[in-house]
C-alpha positions in Angstrom: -12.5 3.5 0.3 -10.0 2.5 2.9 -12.0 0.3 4.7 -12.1 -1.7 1.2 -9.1 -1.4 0.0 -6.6 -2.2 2.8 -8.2 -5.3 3.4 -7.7 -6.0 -0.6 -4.2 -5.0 -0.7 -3.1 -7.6 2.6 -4.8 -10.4 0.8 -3.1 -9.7 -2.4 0.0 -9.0 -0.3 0.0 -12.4 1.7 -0.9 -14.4 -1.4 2.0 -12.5 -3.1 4.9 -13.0 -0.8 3.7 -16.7 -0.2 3.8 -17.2 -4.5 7.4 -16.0 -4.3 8.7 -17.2 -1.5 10.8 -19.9 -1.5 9.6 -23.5 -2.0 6.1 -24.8 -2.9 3.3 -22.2 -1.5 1.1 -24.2 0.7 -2.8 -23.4 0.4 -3.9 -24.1 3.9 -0.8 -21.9 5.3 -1.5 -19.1 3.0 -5.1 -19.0 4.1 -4.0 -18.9 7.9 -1.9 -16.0 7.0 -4.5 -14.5 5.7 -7.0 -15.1 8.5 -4.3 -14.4 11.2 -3.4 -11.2 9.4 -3.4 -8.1 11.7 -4.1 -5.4 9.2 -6.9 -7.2 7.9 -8.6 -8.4 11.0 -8.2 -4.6 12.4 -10.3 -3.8 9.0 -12.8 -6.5 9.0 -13.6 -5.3 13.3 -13.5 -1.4 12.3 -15.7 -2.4 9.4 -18.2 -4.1 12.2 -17.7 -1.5 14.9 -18.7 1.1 12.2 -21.8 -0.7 11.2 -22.4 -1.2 14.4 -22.5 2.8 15.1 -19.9 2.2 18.4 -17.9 5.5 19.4 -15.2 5.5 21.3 -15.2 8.1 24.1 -13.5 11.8 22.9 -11.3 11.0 25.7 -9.7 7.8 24.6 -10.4 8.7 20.8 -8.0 12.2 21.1 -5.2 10.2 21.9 -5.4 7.7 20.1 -5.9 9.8 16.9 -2.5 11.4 17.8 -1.1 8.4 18.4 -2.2 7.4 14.9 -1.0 9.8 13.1 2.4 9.5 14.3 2.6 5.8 13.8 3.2 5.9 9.7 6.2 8.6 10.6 7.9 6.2 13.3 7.4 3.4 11.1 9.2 5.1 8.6 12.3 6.1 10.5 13.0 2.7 12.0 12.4 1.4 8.5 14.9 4.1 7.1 17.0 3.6 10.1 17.4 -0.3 9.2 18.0 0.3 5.5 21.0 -0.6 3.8 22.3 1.2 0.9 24.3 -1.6 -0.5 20.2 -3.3 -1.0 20.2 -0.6 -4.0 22.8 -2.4 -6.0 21.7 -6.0 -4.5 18.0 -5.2 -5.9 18.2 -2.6 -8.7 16.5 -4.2 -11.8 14.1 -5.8 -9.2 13.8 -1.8 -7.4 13.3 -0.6 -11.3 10.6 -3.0 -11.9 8.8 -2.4 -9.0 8.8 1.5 -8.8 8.0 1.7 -12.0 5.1 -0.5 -11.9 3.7 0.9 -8.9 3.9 4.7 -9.8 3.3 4.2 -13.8 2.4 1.0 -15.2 -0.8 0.7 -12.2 -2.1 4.3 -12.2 -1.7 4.1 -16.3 -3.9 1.2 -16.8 -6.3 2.0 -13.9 -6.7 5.8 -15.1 -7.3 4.3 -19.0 -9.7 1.8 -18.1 -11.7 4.2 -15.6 -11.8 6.8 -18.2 -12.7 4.4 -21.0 -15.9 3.7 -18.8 -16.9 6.8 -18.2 -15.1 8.1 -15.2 -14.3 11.5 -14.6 -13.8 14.0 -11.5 -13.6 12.6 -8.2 -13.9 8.9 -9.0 -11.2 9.2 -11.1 -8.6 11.4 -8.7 -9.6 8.1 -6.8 -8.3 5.8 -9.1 -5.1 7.6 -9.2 -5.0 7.6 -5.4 -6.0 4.2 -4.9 -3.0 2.7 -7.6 -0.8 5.7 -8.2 0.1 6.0 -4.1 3.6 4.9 -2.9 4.2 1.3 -1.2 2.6 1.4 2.2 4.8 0.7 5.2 2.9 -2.0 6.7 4.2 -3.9 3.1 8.0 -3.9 4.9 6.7 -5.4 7.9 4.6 -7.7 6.2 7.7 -8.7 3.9 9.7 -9.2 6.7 7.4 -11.7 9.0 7.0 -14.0 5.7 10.5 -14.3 5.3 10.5 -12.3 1.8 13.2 -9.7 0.5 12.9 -7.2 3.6 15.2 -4.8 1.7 13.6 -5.0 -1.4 10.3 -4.4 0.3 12.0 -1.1 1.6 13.7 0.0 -1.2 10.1 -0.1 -2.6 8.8 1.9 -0.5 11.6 4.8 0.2 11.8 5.1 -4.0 8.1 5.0 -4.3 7.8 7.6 -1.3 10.4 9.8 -2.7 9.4 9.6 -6.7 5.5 9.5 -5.8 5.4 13.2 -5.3 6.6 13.4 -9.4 4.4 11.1 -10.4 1.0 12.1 -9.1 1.5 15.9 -9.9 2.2 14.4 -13.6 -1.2 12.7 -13.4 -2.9 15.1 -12.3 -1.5 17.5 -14.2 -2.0 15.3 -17.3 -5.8 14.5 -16.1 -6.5 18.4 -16.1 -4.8 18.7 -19.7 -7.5 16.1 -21.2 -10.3 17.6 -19.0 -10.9 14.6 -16.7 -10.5 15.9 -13.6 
């Protein structure tokens, strides 16, 4: 699933932040963002070494996995670290809009349609996982490099962190009341 999706999400992202960002989006420059995009060239070459059936030695692969799993938690302190709470104010209807639609609006209309077809069970908790999760770090980063709203991007994701942990126990907890999960 991951494999799929995080390249999806950075191609949505890049196109995204170069609709909005200020002037006339170029074509050619938004397709060389996408190209040159980190995130999704690490996909597309984990996608190949997987096909490909390459292991890493346990010995490199132990560290790196610790290594790993810290980066998400580093990335969030220097993001937290850097964030201003004046932003709040600065970006409020825009920090409404986008929690709200990230944590609500998304899982709602993804859980509706994928029940409407049929889902139910695990494909379904994987709709909510895939559309109800918070803002992923790599989005502030990403925000930041294309000369978007940095603080907006963070606000995103510290409200979307924080209020995610409501929101997907109300899923669920609604999906078990209707039987679909």
């Amino acid at each position: 699933m991951i494999a799929v999706i995080v390249p999806c999400y950075n191609i949505l992202a890049v196109i995204t932040l170069e609709m909005f960002r200020d002037g006339k989006p170029d074509i050619r420059d938004m397709g060389r963002r996408i190209v040159t995009n980190p995130l999704i060239i690490g996909a597309v070459l984990g996608i190949l070494v997987n096909l490909a059936g390459l292991k890493l030695p346990s010995l490199i692969e132990e560290p790196l996995g610790d290594v790993s799993s810290a980066a998400t938690v580093v990335a969030l302190l220097v993001m937290g670290a850097s964030f201003h709470v004046s932003s709040v104010r600065e970006n409020l209807r825009n920090l409404i809009i986008g929690v709200f639609g990230k944590l609500v609006l998304s899982p709602a209309l993804a859980l509706l349609a994928g029940y409407a077809i049929g889902l139910r069970g695990i494909p379904l908790a994987l709709l909510l996982i895939i559309f109800g999760a918070p803002c992923a770090v790599s989005g502030y980063t990403m925000a930041q490099q294309m000369d978007s709203n940095g603080e907006l991007a963070a606000g995103c994701l510290i409200f979307t962190s924080l209020f995610s942990c409501v929101t997907i126990c109300g899923w669920i907890f609604l999906l078990e009341q209707i039987g679909a999960i």
